[in-house]
Structures are given as C-alpha cells and as structure tokens.
C-alpha positions as CSV (number, residue, x, y, z in Angstrom):
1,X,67.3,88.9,59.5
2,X,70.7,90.0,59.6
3,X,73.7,88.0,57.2
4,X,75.0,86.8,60.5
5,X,72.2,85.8,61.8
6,X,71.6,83.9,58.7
7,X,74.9,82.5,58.9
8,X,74.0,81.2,62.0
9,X,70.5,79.4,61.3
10,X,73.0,77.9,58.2
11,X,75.2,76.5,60.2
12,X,73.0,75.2,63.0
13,X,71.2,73.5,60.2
14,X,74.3,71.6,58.7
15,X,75.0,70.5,62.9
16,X,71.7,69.2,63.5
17,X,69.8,68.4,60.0
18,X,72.8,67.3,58.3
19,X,74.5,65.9,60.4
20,X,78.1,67.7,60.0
21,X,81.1,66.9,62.7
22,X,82.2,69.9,64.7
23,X,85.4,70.3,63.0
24,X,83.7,71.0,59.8
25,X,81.2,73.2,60.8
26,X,84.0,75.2,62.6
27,X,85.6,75.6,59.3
28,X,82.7,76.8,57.3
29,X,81.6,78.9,60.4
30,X,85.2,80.8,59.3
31,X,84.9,80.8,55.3
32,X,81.3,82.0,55.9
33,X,82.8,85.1,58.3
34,X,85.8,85.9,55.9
35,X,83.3,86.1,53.3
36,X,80.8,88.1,55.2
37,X,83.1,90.4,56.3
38,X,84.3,91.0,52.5
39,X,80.2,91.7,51.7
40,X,80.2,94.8,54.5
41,X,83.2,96.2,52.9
42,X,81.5,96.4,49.8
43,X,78.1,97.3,51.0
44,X,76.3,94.3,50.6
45,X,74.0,93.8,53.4
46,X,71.2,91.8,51.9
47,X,70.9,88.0,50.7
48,X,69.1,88.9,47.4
49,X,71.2,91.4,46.5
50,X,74.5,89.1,46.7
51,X,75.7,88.5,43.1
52,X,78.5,86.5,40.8
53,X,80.8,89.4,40.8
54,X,80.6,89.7,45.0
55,X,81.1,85.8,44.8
56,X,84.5,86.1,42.3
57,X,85.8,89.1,44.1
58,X,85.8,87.8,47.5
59,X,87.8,84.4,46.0
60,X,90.5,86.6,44.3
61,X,90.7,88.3,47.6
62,X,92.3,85.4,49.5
63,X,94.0,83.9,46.0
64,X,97.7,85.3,47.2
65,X,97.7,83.5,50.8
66,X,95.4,80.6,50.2
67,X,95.8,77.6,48.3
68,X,94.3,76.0,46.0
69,X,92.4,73.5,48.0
70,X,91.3,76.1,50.7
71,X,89.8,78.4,47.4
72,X,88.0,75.4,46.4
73,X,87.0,74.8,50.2
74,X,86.0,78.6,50.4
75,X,83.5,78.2,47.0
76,X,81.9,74.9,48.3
77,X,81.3,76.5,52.3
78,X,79.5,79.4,49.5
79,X,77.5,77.0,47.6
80,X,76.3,75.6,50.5
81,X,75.4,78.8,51.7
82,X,73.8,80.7,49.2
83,X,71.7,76.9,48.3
84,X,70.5,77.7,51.7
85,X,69.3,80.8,51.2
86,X,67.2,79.4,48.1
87,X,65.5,77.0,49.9
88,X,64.9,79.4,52.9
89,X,63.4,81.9,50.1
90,X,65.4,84.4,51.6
91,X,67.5,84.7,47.4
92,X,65.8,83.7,44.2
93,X,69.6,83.0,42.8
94,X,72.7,81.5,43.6
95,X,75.1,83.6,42.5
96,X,77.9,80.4,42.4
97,X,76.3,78.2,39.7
98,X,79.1,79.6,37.1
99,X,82.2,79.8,39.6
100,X,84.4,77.2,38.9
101,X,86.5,75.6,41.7
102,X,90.2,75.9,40.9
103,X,92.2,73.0,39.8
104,X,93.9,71.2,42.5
105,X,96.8,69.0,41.8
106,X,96.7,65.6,42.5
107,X,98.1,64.6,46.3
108,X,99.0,61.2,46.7
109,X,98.8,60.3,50.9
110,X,101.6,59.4,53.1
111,X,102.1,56.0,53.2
112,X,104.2,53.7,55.4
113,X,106.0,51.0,53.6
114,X,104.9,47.6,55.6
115,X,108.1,47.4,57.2
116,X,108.1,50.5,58.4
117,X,104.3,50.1,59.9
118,X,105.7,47.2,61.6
119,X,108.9,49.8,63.0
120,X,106.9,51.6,64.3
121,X,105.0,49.7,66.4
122,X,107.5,47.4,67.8
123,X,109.0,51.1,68.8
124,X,106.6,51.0,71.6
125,X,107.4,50.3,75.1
126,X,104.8,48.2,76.2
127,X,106.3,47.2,79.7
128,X,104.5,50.3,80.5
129,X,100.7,51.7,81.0
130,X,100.7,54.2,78.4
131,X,103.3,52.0,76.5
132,X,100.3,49.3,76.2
133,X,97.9,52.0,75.2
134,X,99.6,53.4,72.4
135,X,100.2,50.1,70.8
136,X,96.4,49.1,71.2
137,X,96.0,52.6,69.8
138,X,98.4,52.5,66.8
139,X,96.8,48.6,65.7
140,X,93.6,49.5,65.9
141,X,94.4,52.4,64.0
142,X,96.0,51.1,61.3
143,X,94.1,47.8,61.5
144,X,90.7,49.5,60.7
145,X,91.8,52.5,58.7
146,X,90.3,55.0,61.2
147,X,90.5,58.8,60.9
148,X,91.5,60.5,64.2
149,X,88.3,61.3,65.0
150,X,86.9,58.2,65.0
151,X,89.5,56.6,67.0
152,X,89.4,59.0,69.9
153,X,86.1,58.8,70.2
154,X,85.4,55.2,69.7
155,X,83.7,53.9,72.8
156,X,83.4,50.2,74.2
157,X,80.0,49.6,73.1
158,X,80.9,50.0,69.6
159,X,83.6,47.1,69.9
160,X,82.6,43.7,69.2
161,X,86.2,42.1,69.2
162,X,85.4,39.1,70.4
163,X,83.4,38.4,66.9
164,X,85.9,40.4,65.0
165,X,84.9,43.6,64.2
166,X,84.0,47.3,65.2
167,X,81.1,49.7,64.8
168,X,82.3,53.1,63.9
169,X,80.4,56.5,63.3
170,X,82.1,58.9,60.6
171,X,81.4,61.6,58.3
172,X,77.8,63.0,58.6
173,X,77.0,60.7,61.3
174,X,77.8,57.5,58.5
175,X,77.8,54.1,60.6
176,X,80.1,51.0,59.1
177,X,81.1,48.2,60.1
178,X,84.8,47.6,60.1
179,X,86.5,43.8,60.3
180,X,89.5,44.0,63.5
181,X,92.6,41.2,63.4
182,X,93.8,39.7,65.7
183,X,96.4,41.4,66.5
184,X,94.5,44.4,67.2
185,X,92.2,42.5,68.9
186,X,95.1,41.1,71.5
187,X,96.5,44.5,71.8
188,X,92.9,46.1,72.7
189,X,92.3,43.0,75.2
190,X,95.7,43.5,76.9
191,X,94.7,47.7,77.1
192,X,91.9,47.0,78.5
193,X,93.1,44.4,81.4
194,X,96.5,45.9,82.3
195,X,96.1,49.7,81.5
196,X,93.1,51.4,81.2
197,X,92.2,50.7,84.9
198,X,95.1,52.4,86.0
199,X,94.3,55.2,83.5
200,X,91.0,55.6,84.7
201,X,91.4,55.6,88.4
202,X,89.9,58.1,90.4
203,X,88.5,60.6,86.9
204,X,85.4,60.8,85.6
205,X,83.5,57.7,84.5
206,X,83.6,57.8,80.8
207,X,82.3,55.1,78.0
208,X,85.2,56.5,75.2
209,X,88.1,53.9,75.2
210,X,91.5,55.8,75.2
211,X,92.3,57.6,77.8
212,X,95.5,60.0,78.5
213,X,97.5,59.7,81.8
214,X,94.7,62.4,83.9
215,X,92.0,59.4,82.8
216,X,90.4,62.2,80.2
217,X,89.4,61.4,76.6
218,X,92.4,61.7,74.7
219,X,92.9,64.9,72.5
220,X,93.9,65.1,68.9
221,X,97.0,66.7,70.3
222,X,98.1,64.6,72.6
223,X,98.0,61.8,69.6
224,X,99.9,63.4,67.4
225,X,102.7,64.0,70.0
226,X,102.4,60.2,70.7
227,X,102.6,59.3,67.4
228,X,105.2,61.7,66.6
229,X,107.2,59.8,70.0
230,X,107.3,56.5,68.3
231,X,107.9,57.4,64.7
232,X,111.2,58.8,66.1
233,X,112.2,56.3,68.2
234,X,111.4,53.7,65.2
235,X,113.8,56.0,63.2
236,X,111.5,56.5,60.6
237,X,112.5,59.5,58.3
238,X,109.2,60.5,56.4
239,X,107.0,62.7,57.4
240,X,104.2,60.7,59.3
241,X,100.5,62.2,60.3
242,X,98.1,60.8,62.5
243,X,96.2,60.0,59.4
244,X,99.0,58.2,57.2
245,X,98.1,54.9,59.5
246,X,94.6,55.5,57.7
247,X,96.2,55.9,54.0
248,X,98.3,52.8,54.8
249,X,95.5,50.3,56.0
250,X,93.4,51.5,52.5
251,X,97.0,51.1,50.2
252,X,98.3,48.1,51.9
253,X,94.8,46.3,51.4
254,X,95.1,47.3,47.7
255,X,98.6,46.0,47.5
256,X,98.1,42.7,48.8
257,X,94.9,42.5,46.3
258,X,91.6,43.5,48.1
259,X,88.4,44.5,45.5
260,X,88.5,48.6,45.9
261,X,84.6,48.4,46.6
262,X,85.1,46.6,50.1
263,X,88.2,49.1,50.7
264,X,85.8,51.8,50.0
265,X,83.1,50.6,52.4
266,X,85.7,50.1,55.2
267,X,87.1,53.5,55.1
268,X,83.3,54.8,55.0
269,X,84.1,56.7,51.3
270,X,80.6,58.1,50.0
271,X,82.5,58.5,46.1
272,X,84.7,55.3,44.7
273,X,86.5,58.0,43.4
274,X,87.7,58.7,46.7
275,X,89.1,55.8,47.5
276,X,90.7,55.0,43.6
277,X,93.3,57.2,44.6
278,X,95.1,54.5,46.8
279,X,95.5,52.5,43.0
280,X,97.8,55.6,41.8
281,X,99.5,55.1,44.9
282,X,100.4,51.6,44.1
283,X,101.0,52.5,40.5
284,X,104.0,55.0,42.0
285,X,105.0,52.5,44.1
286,X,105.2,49.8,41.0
287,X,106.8,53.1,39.1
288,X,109.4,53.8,41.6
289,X,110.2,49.6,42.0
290,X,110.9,49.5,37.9
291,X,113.1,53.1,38.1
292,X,115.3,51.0,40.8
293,X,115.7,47.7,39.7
294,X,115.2,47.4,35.7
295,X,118.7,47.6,33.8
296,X,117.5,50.3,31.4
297,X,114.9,52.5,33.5
C-alpha cells in the first residue's frame, strides 16, 4: 500500500471506529497531506522507514507561518498516525514518542459579562419569523453551553423541554444530558408555534430544528453572520464568536457558584482540566474587579 492510501484507511478508521466529527477528520486529512507531501520531497516513500528526524523536520518546516497551537495540532494528527501504523503492523516504531509538543500559552475564552448576554438578546427583533428564531437560537445556546455543532444539528427528538432538559451528541459521538430553563424553553416553544412553520413551508422535510429562511439546516455561516447582526445592534464592543455563548454559560455557572464537576459534565469535557480553565477566568475577572475599585491597587 501506498502512504496515501494509508492515510486514507487512517482516516476512515478515526470516522467510523472512532467516532470523529467531520470537521476534525478534515483537519487531520490536511496535516496528514502537508506532512506527506514533505516525506516525497525527501524520499521517504515507506512507513518503516519514516524516522524522528523526518518527524522534527517536517514541524520546523511550518514553524515560521504556523502557530503554536497548529504545531502541537500537526504532532498529535502524527501520533495518531504513525500509532496507526503500529497496530496495523505496517512500522515497528513510532518515530514521535520523543517529540515534544510546543508550549502553548494559556488562552482565556471570550466571555460575555451577564449584562451584556442579556444585550444581546433583547437586541433581537422578535416581531418577526427569523427574529423568533434567533432568540430561541441564542437561549438555547447560551442556556445549555452548546458548541455550534451541536446546536445546528440538534433535532426535535432530542428535546425533552417539557421535563427540562436536552439530549445532545458531541465530540466522538459523546451523548449528555443537558438541564434547559425556562426561558429557553419559552423561547423554543414560541419557535416552534410561530416560526418554524413558516420556515419550513414548501422544503424538504427535515427532523433538525433550526432552519434558515430557504427552510434548509442552517449553516455555521449563516450563524455567525446572525450572531455577528445582533452583537452590533446590542452595541457590544468585544469581539464575540459563535462559541463565546458556550464559554459564558460554563463561566457564568462558575460565577454564581456551581461544583466544576457538574459544569464539566454539562459541557461534555472528557479532562476536568478542560473545564478548570473557566476558574482562571473568574480569578481575572476577581483580578481586574480589585485593580478598579481598591484604593491602593
């Protein structure tokens, strides 16, 4: 077999067997090519002959355009890899056991202030169709801490409002349970009576929940151009991504005192350590409160 056609069997096997979205296949499907493409270069054509200097050469390759995060992105989509080849039998070695990732400095997510949460979606015309679904978007969004993804394509069997709370599939195919308030809850009702009929009207039957105004699943896109709409209008100057509703569920929770092990179970985090980050940013938040107001910060 061929690299590429190795590559391929690879990543078929992290679709199917383990269970891997789309999105993050895709971007080990490019690492994996950029890195293949740096083997023919060099004359490396076979699996067993791949070693830690092929490995280390091909990093300090994209070191000048690429991040640190995206080097450390690059080495795991190779670990994975060459771990694949091991088990396969096609290598007896992985040539990344004594790569170390690069350090990557600490990134505290965008959060919304709860004022400004609350800015934003009273920013929302809701004497309108879409009007109504955004803001039965944006709550559900921000009351169950749900990445895009998951949001977009949530689909009505997986909501249970009525007792309170959601089914959601994340990550590697991970199912939780999520709690929904009622304010969400109204919101969702109200989209679903008044606007997602109108929505729907003459396109194809379809089970996912929010539609755009052709009655089609709606995209990533066209959510962040929604969301971008209303943070605007709300006249909110920070820089806002669809997933700062997600960071601001997880840090508002934390905030108002919730134990960190049921935060981590509602935003479906496999590692605590994950999900600690949302204490440092309360801890800046606490920081920047003392800078303002103490006499002699």
């Amino acid at each position: 077999m061929t690299l590429d056609e190795i590559v391929d069997d690879y990543l078929a096997h992290l679709a199917t067997e383990r269970g891997l979205s789309p999105n993050t296949v895709a971007s080990y499907r490019g690492d994996l090519a950029s890195y293949l493409e740096h083997l023919e270069r060099i004359g490396v054509t076979e699996p067993s002959a791949v070693d830690e200097r092929h490995v280390r050469s091909f990093l300090r390759e994209g070191r000048e355009t690429l991040s640190a995060r995206s080097t450390a992105r690059r080495l795991s989509a190779l670990r994975g890899f060459h771990r694949y080849l091991i088990l396969e039998e096609l290598s007896g070695v992985d040539p990344t056991t004594h790569v170390d990732a690069p350090r990557i400095p600490k990134r505290l997510p965008d959060v919304l202030a709860v004022h400004e949460i609350e800015k934003l979606l009273a920013a929302v015309d809701t004497s309108v169709v879409l009007g109504i679904r955004d803001r039965a978007m944006l709550e559900l969004a921000y009351a169950a801490g749900l990445r895009v993804s998951e949001l977009l394509t949530l689909t009505f069997s997986n909501l249970f409002l009525d007792d309170g709370y959601m089914r959601c599939l994340g990550k590697g195919s991970k199912e939780r349970v999520i709690p929904v308030g009622g304010e969400a809850t109204r919101w969702m009702d109200k989209y679903r009576a008044d606007s997602r009929p109108a929505l729907a009207r003459g396109a194809p039957t379809t089970d996912v929940v929010f539609l755009n105004a052709r009655g089609r699943p709606l995209s990533r896109m066209g959510f962040w151009k929604i969301l971008q709409k209303h943070v605007r209008k709300a006249g909110i100057r920070e820089r806002v991504k669809p997933h700062s509703l997600r960071h601001s569920f997880a840090t508002h929770l934390l905030e108002g005192g919730a134990d960190l092990r049921a935060v981590q179970e509602m935003l479906g985090h496999t590692d605590i350590s994950t999900t600690q980050i949302y204490t440092s940013v309360d801890r800046e938040y606490l920081k920047e409160i003392h800078r303002t107001f103490h006499p002699r910060a």
